[in-house]
N, C-alpha and C positions, 0 to 999 in steps of 0.2 A: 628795494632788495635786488631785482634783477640786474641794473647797473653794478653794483657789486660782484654778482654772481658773473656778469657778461667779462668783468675786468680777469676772474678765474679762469673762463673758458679761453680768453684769447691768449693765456702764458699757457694752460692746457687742452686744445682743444680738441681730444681725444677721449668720447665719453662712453663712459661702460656701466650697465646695469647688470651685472652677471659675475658675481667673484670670482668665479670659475674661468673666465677670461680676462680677469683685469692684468693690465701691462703697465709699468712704470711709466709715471707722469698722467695715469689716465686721471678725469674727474669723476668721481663715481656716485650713480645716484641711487638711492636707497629705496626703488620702488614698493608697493608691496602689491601683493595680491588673495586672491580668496585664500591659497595655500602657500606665500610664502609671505614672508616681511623681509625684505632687505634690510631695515634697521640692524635687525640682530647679526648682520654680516658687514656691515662698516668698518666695524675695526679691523677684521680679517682684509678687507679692500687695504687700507691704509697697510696693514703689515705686510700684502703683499707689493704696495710698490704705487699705489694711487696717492696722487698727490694731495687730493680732499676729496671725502666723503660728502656730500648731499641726505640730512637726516631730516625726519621730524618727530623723532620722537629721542628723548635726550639717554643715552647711555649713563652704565655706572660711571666709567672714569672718561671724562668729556676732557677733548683736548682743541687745539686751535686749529687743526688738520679737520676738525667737522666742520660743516656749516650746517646752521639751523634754519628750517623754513619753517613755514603753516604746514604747508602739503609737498613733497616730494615732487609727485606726478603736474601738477599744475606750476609750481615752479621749474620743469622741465619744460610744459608743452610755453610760458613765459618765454623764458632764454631762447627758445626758438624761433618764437615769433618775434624776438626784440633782435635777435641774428638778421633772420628774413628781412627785417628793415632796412638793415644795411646796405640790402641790393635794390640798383635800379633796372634788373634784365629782365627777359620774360619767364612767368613762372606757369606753365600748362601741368593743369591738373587735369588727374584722367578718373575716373569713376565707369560705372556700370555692371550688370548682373552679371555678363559673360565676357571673356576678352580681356580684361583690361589689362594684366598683366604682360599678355603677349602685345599686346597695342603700344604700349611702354615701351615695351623691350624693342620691339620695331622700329619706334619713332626716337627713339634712342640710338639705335643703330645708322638709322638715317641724318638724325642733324648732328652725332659728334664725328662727323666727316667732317664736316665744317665751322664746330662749334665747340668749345671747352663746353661741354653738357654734364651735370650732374643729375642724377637719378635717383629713385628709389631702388633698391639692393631689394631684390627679389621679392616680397610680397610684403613687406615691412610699410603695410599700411594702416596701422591699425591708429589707437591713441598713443601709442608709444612708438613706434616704427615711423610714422609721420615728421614729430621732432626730432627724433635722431636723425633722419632722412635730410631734413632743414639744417640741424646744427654740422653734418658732413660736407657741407656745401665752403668751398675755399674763396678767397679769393677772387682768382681768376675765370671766376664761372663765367659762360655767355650764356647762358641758356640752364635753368633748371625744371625737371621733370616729377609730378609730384604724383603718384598713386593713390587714389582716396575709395577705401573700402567702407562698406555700412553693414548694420544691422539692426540699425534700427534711424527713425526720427528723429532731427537735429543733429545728428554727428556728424555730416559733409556739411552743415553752416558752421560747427565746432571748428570743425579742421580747419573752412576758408576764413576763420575769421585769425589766425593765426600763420598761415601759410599764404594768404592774401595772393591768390591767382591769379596775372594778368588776361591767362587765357585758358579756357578747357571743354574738354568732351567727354561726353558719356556716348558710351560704347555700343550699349544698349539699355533695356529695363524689360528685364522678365520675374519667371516663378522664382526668384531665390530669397534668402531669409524671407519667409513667408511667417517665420513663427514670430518675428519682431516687428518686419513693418504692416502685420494685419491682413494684407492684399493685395494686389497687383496693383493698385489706386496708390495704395503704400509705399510701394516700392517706388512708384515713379515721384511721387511728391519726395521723398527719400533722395532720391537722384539728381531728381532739380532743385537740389537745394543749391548747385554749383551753379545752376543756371543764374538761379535767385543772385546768387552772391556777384556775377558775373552781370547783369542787366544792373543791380545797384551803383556798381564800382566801374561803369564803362569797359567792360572787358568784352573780350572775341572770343566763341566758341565756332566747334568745328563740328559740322551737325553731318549725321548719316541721313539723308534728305529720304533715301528711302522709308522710314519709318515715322510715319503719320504723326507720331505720337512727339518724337522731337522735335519735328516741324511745330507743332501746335506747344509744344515744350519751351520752345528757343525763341518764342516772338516777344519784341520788344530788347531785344540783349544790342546794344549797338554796334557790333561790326557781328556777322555771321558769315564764317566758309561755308558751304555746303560739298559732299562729296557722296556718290551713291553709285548705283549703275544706270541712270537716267535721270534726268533733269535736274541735273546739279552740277557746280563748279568745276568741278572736277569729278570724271564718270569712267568704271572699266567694267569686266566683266569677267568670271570665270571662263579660262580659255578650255583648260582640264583641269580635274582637281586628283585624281588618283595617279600612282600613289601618292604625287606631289604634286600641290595647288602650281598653278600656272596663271598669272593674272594678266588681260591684254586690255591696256588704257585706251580709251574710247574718245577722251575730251579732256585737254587742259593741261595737256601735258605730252611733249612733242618726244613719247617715248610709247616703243610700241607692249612687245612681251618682256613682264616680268616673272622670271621660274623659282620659285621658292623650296624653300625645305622643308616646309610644312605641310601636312596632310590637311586636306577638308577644305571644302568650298566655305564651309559655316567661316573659314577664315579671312573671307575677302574683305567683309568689310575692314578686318583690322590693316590690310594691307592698304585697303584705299585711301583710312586715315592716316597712316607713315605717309605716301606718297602725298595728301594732300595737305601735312603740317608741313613736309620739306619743302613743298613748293610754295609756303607762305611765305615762309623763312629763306626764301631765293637758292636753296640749293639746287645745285647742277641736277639735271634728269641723270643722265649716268650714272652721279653719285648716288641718287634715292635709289636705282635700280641695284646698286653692287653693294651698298649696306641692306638692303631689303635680303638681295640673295644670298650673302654672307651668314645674315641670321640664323642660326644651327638654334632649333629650341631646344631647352631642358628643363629640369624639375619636371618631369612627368607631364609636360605640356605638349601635346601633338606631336609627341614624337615617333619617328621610325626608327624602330629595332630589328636589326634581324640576327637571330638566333640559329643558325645553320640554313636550310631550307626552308625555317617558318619567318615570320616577319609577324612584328608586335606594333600595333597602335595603341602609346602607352598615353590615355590623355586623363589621369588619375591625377592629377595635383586639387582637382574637385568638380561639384556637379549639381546641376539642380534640374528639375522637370524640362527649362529651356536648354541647356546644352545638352543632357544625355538625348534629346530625341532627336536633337542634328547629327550627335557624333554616331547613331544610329544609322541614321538615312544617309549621311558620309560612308559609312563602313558596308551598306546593300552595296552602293557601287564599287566597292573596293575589285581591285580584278585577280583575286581569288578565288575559286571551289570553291575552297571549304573555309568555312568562316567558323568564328568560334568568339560567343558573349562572354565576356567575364565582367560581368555590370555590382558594383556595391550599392548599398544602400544611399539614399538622399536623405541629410541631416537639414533641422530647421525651418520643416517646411508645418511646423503645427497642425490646426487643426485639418489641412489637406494632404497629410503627408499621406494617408492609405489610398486615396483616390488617384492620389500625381501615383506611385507605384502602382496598383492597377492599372491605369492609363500606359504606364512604361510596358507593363507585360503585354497589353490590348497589342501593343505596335511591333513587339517583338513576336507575338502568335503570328501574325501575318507576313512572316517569311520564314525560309527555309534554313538551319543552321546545321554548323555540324556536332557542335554543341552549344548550351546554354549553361553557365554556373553563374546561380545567385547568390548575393553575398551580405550574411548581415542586416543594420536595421529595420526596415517594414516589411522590405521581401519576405524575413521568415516568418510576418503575421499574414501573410495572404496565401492561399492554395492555388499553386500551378503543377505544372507537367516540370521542370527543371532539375537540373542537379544545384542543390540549396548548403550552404555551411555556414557556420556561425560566425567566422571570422578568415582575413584572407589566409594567415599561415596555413588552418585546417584546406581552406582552396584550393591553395600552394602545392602543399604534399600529394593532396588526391594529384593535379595538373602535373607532375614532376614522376607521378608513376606510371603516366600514360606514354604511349609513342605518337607522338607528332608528328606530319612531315607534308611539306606545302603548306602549309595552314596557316593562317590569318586571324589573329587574337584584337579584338578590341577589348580595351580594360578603362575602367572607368568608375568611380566612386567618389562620393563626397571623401576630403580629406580625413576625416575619423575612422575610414574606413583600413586606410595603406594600402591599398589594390595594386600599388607597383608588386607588394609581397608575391601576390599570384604567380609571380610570372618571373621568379628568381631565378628558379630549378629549370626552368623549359631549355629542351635539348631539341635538336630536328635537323 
């Protein structure tokens, strides 16, 4: 069936899961979910201009513009993996708890200097986002870049076993989906599934030599980079990190300061892996350095806002016990007065979710702020000293009534939260 379906995709290979954006000539596939079924929107797909529907479940008036599978979603993540075949270039897959998006977008930045690179489109790593990621891939790729998110056991040997990575890295492995993969044990067996799949299939990973844990992770895998800020391949250092990280290479690379647009030291290692996939891949030092500094983050990724006189560190696209207490310890150095927490709740962390917020609050009592507003899930089950609301709109409005001015906002929440809201209305 997938040879069939593959002869489809390549007269249309323009596919959309969403009737609400389907374009003429798209192939359209009929996912469903807990709350929706695509099914029931198929024919609306075809009326509006999709060349064929992808169903499994058979309409009243069935016509030759559907095709019929078993499953939708498995014949999707299929045709992607039967695509991916097609190439012989390298495929780096990127996983881990914190990072990995902005480590993508880095090392994207850096080797399509030099390289037709295709990527994953913003955080589209899910079990659907993965093969559409695969099936976007043209032609003329030289190099594709694949994002592999989890939440649980088995779903990065799912993804590699369809997306078949010649090379990749995990970023890190800390406190996140705690409520899926059990424990921090969890998580990291969760992560090394890529390793797993990468030691079977002779592939290269690019290991942060600083953490013990990868090190003892990655053994056995047949080619390993290593890159860290000592004793590894490739090594630099935080030169400055406020307001903007500053990284200055140490070894392996005949380039001295690199000045970035990203806030937080917690972001060097993503830096050090951009610069150490480019130099695998023989790109020019210059070039790593001016796609590195070019990089402007968005999506609410470490970014600088400034708002009149205030300045916003907006790093709300999500959060778990390991990033919110670096983006913490980033934000005491900040060289502002007056600081000011705008922290949301951490989703998914099961049965440790009241002790990781506790713990969050233990670290935040121990400085001085000019305020504290708490936001949302477990915060409002624990008692402190703070200003607390239910959600960020109500945050927002209180924040939007005050007068600001110098001041320095860190915002930050798991994604269910919206914490960019807080910080719409801010004037200063």
């Amino acid at each position: 069936m997938v040879d069939k379906l593959y002869e489809h995709y390549l007269q249309h290979p323009s596919i959309c899961t969403d009737t609400r954006k389907v374009q003429p000539g798209d192939l359209f596939f009929a996912l469903k979910g807990d709350h929706f079924n695509g099914n029931h929107f198929a024919a609306k797909a075809i009326e509006d201009g999709a060349a064929f529907a992808v169903i499994d479940e058979r309409p009243p008036l069935f016509s030759d513009r559907f095709i019929m599978v078993d499953d939708v979603l498995k014949s999707l993540q299929a045709l992607a993996g039967h695509h991916r075949n097609q190439f012989s270039i390298p495929f780096i897959a990127i996983t881990g708890s914190n990072g990995k998006t902005t480590t993508k977008e880095l090392i994207h930045a850096v080797l399509s200097q030099k390289y037709k690179t295709y990527t994953t489109e913003g955080n589209l790593n899910n079990h659907i986002g993965i093969p559409l990621t695969l099936l976007k891939i043209r032609k003329d790729a030289e190099i594709a870049i694949v994002e592999m998110g989890a939440n649980h056991l088995e779903e990065i040997a799912g993804y590699c076993r369809y997306a078949r990575p010649t090379h990749g890295l995990i970023t890190n492995s800390g406190k996140a989906h705690l409520e899926g993969f059990g424990s921090v044990e969890g998580v990291r067996k969760g992560k090394g599934e890529l390793y797993d799949y990468l030691r079977a299939n002779g592939g290269t990973a690019f290991v942060m030599w600083d953490y013990d844990y990868l090190e003892e992770m990655s053994k056995g895998i047949p080619e390993i980079v290593t890159y860290g800020t000592a004793n590894a391949d490739l090594t630099g250092i935080t030169d400055s990190a406020s307001p903007y990280l500053v990284v200055r290479i140490t070894k392996g690379l005949s380039l001295d300061l690199i000045r970035t647009r990203l806030t937080g030291d917690y972001n060097l290692p993503n830096i050090l892996a951009a610069v150490s996939v480019g130099n695998y891949f023989n790109v020019d030092p210059l070039v790593i350095k001016n796609g590195i500094e070019g990089y402007v983050a968005s999506n609410s990724r470490s970014q600088i806002i400034h708002a009149g006189t205030n300045t916003i560190v907006l790093d709300a696209y999500n959060a778990n016990p390991s990033s919110m207490k670096l983006a913490i310890e980033n934000f005491i150095r900040f060289p502002t007065a007056d600081k000011v927490l705008l922290l949301g709740g951490m989703a998914e962390l099961g049965a440790d979710s009241i002790r990781e917020h506790e713990d969050i609050l233990h670290q935040i009592e121990k400085n001085n702020w000019k305020t504290v507003v708490l936001v949302g899930g477990d915060f409002l089950k624990i008692k402190h000293p703070f200003m607390s609301f239910a959600n960020a709109e109500d945050a927002g409005k209180w924040l939007a009534s005050r007068e600001f001015h110098h001041t320095a906002f860190l915002v930050k929440g798991s994604r269910s939260m919206q914490m960019e809201k807080t910080v719409e209305g801010l004037k200063g």
